[in-house]
N, CA, C and O atoms as a Tinker XYZ file with bonds, in Angstrom:
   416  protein
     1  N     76.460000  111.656000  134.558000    73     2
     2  CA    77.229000  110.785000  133.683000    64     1     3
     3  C     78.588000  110.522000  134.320000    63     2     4     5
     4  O     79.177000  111.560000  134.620000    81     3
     5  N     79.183000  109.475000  134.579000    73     3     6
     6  CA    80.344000  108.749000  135.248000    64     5     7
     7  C     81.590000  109.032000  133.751000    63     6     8     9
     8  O     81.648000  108.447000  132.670000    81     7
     9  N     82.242000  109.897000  134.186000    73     7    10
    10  CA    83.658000  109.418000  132.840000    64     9    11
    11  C     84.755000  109.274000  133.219000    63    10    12    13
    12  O     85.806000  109.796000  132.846000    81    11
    13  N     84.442000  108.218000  134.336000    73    11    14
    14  CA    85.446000  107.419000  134.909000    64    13    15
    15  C     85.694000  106.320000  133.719000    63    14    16    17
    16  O     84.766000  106.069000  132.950000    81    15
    17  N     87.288000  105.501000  133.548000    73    15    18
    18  CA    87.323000  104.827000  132.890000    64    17    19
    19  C     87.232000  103.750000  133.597000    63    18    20    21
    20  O     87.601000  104.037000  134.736000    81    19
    21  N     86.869000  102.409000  133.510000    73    19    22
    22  CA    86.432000  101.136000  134.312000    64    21    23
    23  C     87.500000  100.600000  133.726000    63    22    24    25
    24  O     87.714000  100.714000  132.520000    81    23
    25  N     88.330000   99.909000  134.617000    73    23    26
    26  CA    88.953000   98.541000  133.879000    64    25    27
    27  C     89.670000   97.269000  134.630000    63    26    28    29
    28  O     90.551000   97.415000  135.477000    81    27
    29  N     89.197000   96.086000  134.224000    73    27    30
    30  CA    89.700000   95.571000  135.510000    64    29    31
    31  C     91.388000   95.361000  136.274000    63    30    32    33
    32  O     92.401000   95.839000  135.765000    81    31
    33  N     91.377000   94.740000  137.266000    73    31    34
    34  CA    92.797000   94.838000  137.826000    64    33    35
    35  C     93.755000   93.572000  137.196000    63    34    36    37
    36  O     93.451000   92.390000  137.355000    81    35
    37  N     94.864000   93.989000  136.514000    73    35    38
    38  CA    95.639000   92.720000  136.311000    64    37    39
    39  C     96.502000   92.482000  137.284000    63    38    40    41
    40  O     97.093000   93.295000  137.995000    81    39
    41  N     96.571000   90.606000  137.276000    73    39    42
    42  CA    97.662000   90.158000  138.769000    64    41    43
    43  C     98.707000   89.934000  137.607000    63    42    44    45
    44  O     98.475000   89.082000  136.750000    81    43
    45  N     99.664000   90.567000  137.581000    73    43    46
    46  CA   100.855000   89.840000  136.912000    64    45    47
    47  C    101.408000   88.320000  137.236000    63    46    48    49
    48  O    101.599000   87.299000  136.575000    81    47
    49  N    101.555000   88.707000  138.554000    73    47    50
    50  CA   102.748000   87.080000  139.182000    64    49    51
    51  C    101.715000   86.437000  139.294000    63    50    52    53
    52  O    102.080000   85.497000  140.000000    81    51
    53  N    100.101000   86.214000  138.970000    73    51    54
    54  CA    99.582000   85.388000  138.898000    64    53    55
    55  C     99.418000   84.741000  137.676000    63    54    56    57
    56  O     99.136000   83.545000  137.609000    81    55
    57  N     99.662000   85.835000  136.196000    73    55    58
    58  CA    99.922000   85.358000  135.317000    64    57    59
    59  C    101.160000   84.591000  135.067000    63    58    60    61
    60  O    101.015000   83.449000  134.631000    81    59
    61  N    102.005000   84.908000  135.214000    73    59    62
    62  CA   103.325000   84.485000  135.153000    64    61    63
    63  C    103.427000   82.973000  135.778000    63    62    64    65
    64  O    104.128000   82.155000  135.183000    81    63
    65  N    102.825000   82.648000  136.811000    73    63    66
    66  CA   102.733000   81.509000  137.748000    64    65    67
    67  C    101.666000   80.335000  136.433000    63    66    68    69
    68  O    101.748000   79.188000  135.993000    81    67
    69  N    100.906000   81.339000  136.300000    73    67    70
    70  CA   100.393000   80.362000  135.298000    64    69    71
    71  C    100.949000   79.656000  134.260000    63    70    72    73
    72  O    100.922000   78.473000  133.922000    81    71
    73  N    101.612000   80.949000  133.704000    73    71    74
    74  CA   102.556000   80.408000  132.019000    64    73    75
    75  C    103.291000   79.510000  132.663000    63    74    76    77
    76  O    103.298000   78.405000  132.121000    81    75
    77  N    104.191000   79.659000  134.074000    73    75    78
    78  CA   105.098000   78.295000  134.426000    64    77    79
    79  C    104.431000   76.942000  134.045000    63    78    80    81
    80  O    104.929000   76.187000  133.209000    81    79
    81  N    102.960000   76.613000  134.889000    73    79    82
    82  CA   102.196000   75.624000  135.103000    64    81    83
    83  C    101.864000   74.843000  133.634000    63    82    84    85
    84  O    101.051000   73.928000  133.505000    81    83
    85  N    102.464000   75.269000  132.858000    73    83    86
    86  CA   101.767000   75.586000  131.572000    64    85    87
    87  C    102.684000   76.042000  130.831000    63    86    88    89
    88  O    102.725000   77.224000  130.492000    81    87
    89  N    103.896000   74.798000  130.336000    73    87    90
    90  CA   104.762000   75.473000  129.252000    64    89    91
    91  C    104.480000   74.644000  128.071000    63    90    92    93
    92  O    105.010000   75.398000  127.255000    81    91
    93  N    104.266000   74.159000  127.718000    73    91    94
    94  CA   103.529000   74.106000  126.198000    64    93    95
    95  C    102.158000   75.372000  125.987000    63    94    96    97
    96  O    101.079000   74.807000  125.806000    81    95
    97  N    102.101000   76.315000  125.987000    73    95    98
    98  CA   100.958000   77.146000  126.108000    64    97    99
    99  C    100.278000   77.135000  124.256000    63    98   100   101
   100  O    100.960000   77.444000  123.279000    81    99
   101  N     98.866000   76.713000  124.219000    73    99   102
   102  CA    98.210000   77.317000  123.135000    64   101   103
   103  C     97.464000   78.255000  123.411000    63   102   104   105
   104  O     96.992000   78.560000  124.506000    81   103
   105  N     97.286000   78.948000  121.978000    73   103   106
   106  CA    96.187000   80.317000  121.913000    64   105   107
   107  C     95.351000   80.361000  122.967000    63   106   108   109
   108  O     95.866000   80.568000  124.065000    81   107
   109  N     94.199000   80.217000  122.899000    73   107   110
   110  CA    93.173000   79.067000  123.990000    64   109   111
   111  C     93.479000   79.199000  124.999000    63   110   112   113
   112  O     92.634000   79.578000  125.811000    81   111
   113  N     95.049000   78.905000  125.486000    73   111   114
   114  CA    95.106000   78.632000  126.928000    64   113   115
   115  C     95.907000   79.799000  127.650000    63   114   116   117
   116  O     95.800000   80.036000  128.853000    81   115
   117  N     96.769000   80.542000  126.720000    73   115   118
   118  CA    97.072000   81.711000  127.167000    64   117   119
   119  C     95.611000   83.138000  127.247000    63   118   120   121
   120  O     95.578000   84.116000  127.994000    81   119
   121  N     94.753000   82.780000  126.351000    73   119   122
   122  CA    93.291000   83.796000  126.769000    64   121   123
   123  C     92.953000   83.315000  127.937000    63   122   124   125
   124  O     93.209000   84.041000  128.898000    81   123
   125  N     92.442000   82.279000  128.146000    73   123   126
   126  CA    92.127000   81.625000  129.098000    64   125   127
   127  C     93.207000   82.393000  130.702000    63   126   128   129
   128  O     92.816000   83.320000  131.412000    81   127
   129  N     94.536000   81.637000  130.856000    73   127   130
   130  CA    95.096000   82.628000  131.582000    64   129   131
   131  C     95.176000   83.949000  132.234000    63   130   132   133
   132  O     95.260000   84.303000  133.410000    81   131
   133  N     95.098000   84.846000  130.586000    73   131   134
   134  CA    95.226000   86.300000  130.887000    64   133   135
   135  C     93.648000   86.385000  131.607000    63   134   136   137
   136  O     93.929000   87.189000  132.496000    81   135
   137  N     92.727000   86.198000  131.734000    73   135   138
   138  CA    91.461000   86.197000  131.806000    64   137   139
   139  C     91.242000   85.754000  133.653000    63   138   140   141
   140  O     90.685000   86.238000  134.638000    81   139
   141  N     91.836000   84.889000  133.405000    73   139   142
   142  CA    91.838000   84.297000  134.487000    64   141   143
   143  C     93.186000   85.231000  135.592000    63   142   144   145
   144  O     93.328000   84.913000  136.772000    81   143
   145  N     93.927000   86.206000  135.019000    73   143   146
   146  CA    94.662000   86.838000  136.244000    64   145   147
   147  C     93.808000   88.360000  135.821000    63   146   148   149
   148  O     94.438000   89.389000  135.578000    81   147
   149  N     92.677000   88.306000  135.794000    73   147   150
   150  CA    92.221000   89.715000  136.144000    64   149   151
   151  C     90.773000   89.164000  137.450000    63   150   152   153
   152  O     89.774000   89.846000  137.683000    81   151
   153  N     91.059000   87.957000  138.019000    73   151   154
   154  CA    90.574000   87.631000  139.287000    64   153   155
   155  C     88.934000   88.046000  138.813000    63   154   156   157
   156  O     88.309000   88.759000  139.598000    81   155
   157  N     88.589000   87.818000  138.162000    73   155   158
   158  CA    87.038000   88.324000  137.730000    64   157   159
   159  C     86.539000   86.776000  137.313000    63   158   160   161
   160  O     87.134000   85.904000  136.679000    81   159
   161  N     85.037000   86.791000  138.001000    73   159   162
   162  CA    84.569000   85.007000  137.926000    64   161   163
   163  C     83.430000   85.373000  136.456000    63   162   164   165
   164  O     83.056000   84.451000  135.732000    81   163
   165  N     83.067000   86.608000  136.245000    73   163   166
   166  CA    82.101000   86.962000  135.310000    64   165   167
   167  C     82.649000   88.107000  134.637000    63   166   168   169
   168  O     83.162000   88.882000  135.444000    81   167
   169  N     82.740000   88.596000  133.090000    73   167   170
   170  CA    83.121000   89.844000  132.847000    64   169   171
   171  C     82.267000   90.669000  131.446000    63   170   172   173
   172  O     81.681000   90.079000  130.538000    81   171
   173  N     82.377000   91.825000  131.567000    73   171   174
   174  CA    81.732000   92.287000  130.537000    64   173   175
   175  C     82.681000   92.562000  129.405000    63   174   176   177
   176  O     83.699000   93.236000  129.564000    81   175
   177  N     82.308000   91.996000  128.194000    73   175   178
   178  CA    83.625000   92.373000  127.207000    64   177   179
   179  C     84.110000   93.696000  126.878000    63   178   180   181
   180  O     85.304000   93.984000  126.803000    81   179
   181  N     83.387000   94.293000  126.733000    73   179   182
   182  CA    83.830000   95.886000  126.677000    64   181   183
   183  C     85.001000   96.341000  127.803000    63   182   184   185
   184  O     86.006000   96.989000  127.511000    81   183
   185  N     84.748000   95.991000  128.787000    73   183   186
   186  CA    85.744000   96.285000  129.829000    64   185   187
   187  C     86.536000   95.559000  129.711000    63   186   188   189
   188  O     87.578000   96.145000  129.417000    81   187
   189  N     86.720000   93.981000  129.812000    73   187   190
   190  CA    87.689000   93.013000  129.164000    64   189   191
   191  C     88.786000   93.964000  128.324000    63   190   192   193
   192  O     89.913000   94.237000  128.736000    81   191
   193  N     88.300000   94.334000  127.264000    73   191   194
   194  CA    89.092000   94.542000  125.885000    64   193   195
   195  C     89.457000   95.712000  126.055000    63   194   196   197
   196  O     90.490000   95.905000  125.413000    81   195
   197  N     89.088000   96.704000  126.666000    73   195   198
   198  CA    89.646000   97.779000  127.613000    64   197   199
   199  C     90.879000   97.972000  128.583000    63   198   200   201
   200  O     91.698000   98.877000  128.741000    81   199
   201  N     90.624000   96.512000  129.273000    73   199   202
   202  CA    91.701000   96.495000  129.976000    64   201   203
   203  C     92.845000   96.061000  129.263000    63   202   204   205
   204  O     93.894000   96.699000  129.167000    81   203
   205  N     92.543000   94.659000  128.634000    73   203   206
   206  CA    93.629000   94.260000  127.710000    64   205   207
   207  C     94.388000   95.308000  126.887000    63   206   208   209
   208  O     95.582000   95.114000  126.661000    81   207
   209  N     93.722000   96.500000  126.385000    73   207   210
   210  CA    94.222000   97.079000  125.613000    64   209   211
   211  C     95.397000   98.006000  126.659000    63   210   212   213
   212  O     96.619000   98.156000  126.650000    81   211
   213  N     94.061000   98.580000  127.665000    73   211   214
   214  CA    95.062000   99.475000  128.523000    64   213   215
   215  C     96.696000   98.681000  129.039000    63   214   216   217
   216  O     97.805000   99.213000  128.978000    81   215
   217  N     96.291000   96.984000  129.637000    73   215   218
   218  CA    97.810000   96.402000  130.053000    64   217   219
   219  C     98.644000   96.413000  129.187000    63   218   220   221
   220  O     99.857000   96.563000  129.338000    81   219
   221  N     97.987000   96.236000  128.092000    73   219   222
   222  CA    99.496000   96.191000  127.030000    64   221   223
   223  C    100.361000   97.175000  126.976000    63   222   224   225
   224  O    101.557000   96.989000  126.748000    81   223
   225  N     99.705000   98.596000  127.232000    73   223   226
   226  CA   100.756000   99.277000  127.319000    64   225   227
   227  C    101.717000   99.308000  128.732000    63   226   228   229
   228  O    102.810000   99.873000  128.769000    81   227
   229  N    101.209000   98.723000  129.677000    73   227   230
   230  CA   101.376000   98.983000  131.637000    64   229   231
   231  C    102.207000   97.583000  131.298000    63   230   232   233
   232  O    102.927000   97.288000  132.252000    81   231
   233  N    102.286000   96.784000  130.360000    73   231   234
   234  CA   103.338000   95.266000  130.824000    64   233   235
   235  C    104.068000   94.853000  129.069000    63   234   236   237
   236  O    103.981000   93.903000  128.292000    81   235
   237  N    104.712000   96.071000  129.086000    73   235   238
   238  CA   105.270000   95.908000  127.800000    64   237   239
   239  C    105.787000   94.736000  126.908000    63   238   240   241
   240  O    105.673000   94.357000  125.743000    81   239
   241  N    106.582000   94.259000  128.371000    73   239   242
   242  CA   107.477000   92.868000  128.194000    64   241   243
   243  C    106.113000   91.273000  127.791000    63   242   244   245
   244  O    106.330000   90.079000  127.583000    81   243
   245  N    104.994000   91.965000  127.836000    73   243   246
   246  CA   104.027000   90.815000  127.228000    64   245   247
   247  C    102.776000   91.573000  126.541000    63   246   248   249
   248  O    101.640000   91.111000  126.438000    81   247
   249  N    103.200000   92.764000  126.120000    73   247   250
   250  CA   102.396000   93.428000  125.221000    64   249   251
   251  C    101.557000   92.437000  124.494000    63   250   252   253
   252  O    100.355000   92.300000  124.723000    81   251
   253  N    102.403000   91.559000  123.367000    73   251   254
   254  CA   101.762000   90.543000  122.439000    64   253   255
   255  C    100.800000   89.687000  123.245000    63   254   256   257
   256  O     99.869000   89.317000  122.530000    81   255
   257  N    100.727000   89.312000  124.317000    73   255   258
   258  CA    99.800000   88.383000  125.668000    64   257   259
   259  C     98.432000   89.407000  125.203000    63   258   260   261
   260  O     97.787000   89.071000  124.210000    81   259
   261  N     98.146000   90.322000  125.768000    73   259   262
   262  CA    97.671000   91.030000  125.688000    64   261   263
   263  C     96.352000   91.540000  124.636000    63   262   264   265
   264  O     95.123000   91.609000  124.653000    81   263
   265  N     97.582000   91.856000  123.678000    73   263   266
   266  CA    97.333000   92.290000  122.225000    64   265   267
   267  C     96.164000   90.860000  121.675000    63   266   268   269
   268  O     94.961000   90.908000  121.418000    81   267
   269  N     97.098000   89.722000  121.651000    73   267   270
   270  CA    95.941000   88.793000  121.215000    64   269   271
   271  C     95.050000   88.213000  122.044000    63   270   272   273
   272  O     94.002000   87.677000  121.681000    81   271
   273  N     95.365000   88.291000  122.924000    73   271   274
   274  CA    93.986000   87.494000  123.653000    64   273   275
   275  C     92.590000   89.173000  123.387000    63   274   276   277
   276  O     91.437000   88.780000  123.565000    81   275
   277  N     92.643000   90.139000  123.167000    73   275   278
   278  CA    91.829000   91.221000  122.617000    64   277   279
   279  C     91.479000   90.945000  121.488000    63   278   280   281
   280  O     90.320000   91.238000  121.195000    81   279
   281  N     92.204000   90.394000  120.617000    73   279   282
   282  CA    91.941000   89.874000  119.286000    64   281   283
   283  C     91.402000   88.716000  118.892000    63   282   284   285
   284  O     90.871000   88.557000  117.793000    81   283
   285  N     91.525000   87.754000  119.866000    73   283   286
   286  CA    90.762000   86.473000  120.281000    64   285   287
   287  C     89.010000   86.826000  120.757000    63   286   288   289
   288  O     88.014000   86.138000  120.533000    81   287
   289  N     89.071000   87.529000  121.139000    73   287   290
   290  CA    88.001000   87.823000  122.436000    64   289   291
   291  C     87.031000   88.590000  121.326000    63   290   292   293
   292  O     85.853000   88.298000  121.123000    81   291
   293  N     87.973000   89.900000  120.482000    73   291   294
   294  CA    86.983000   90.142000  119.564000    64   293   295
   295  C     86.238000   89.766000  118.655000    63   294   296   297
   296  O     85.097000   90.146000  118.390000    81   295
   297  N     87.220000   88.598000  117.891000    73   295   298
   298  CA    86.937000   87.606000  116.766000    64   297   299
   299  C     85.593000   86.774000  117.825000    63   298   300   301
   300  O     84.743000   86.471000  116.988000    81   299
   301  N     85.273000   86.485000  118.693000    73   299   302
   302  CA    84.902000   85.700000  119.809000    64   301   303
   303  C     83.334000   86.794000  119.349000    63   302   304   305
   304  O     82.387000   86.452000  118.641000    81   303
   305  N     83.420000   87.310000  119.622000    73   303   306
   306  CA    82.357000   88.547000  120.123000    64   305   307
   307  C     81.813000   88.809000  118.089000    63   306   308   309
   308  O     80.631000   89.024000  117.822000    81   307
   309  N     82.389000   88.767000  117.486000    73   307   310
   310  CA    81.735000   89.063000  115.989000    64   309   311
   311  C     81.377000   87.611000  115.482000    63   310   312   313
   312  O     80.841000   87.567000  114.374000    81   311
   313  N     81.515000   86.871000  115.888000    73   311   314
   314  CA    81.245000   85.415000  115.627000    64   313   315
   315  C     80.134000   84.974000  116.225000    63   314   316   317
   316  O     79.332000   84.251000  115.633000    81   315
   317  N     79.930000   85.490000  117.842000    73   315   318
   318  CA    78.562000   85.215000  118.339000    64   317   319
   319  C     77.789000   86.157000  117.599000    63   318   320   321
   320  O     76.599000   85.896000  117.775000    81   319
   321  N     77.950000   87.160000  116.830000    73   319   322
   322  CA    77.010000   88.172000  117.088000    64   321   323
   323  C     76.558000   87.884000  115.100000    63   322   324   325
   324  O     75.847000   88.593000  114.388000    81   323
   325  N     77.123000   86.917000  114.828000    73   323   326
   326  CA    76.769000   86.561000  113.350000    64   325   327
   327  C     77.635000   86.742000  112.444000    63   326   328   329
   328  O     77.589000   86.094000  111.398000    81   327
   329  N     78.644000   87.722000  112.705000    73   327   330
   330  CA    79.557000   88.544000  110.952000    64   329   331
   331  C     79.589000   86.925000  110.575000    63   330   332   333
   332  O     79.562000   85.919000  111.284000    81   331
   333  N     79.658000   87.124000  109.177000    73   331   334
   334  CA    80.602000   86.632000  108.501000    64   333   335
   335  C     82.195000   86.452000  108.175000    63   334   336   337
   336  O     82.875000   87.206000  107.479000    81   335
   337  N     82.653000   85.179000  108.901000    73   335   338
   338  CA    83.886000   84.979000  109.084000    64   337   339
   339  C     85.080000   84.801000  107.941000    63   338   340   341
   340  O     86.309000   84.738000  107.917000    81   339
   341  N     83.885000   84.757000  106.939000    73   339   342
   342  CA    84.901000   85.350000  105.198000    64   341   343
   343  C     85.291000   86.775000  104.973000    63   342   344   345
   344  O     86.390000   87.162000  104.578000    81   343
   345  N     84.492000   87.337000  105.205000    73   343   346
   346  CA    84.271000   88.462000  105.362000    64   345   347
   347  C     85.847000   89.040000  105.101000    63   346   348   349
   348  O     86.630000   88.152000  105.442000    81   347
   349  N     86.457000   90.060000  104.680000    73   347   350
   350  CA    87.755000   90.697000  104.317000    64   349   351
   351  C     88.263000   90.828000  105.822000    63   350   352   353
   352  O     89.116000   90.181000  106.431000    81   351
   353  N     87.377000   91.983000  106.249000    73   351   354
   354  CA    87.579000   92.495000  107.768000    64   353   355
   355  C     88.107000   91.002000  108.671000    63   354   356   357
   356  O     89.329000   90.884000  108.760000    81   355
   357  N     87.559000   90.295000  109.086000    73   355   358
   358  CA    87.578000   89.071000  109.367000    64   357   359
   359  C     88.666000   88.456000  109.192000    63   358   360   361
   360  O     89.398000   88.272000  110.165000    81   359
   361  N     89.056000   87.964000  107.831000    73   359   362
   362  CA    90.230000   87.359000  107.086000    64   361   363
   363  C     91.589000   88.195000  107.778000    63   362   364   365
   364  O     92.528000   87.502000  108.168000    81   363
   365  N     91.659000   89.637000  107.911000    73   363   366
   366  CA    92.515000   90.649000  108.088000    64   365   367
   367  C     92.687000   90.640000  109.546000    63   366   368   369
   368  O     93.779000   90.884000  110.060000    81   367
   369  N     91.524000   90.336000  110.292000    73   367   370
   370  CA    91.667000   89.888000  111.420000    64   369   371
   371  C     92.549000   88.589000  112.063000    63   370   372   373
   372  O     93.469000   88.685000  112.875000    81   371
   373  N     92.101000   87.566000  111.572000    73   371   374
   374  CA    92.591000   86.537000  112.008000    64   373   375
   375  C     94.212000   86.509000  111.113000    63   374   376   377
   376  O     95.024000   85.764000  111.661000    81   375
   377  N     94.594000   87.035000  110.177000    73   375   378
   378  CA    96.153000   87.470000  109.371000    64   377   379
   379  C     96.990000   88.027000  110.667000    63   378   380   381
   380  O     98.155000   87.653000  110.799000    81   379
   381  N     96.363000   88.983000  111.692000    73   379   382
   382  CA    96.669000   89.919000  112.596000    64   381   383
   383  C     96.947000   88.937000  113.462000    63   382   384   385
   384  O     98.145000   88.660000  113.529000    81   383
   385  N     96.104000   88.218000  114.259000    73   383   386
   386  CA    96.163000   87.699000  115.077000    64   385   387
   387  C     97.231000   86.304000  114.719000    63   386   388   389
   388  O     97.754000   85.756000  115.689000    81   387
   389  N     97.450000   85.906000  113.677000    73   387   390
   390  CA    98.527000   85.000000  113.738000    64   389   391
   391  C     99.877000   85.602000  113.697000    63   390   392   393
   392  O    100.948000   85.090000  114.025000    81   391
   393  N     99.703000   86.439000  113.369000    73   391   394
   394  CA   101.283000   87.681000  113.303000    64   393   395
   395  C    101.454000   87.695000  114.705000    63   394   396   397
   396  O    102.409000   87.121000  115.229000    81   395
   397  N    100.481000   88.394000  115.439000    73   395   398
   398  CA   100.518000   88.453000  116.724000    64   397   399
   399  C    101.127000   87.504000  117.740000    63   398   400   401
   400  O    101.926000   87.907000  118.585000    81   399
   401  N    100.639000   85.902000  117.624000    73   399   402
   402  CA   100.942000   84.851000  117.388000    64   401   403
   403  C    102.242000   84.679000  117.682000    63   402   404   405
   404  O    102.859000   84.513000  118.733000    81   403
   405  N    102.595000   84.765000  116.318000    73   403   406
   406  CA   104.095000   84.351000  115.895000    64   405   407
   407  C    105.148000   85.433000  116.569000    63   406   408   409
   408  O    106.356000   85.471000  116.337000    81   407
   409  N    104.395000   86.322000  117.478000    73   407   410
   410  CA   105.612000   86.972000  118.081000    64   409   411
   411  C    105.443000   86.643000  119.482000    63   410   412   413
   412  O    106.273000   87.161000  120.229000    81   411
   413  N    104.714000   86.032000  119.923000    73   411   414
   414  CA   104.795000   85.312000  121.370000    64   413   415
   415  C    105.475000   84.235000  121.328000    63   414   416
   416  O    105.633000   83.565000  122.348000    81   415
């Protein structure tokens, strides 16, 4: 059994280069971004949301980057997988994620 933790590598100044390219940024396009500076052409979400979780603490100064695009990705992942998007859990979710939001 491997209990190594997997997670992928974040490029910062590749993120950062991005947000320049890209100053009107929406939701959407900052996931998109963060996603796009962990240099991965295919990913497994579990590790995704792993890492996201782990950078947030390793890049404080964009914790919230972070924080929601995990919260994006999850809402993403219970939506393919059927929940119900009324659902309380759900509702409490997406409440989170606009808080989240509103501090980027």
């Amino acid at each position: 059994m491997n209990n190594n933790i997997e997670f992928y590598k974040f490029d910062y100044s590749k993120y950062i280069n991005l947000l320049k390219q890209n100053q009107n940024i929406d939701p959407k396009l900052l996931v998109i971004n963060i996603i796009k500076s962990y240099n991965v052409e295919k990913f497994d979400s579990f590790t995704m949301l792993k890492s996201l979780l782990n950078d947030k603490l390793n890049y404080p100064n964009i914790e919230n980057h972070f924080e929601y695009s995990a919260q994006f990705l999850f809402l993403k992942y219970l939506r393919k997988r059927g929940e119900n998007m009324n659902s309380p859990e759900i509702l409490t979710l997406k409440e989170n994620m606009s808080k989240t939001w509103q501090k980027i």
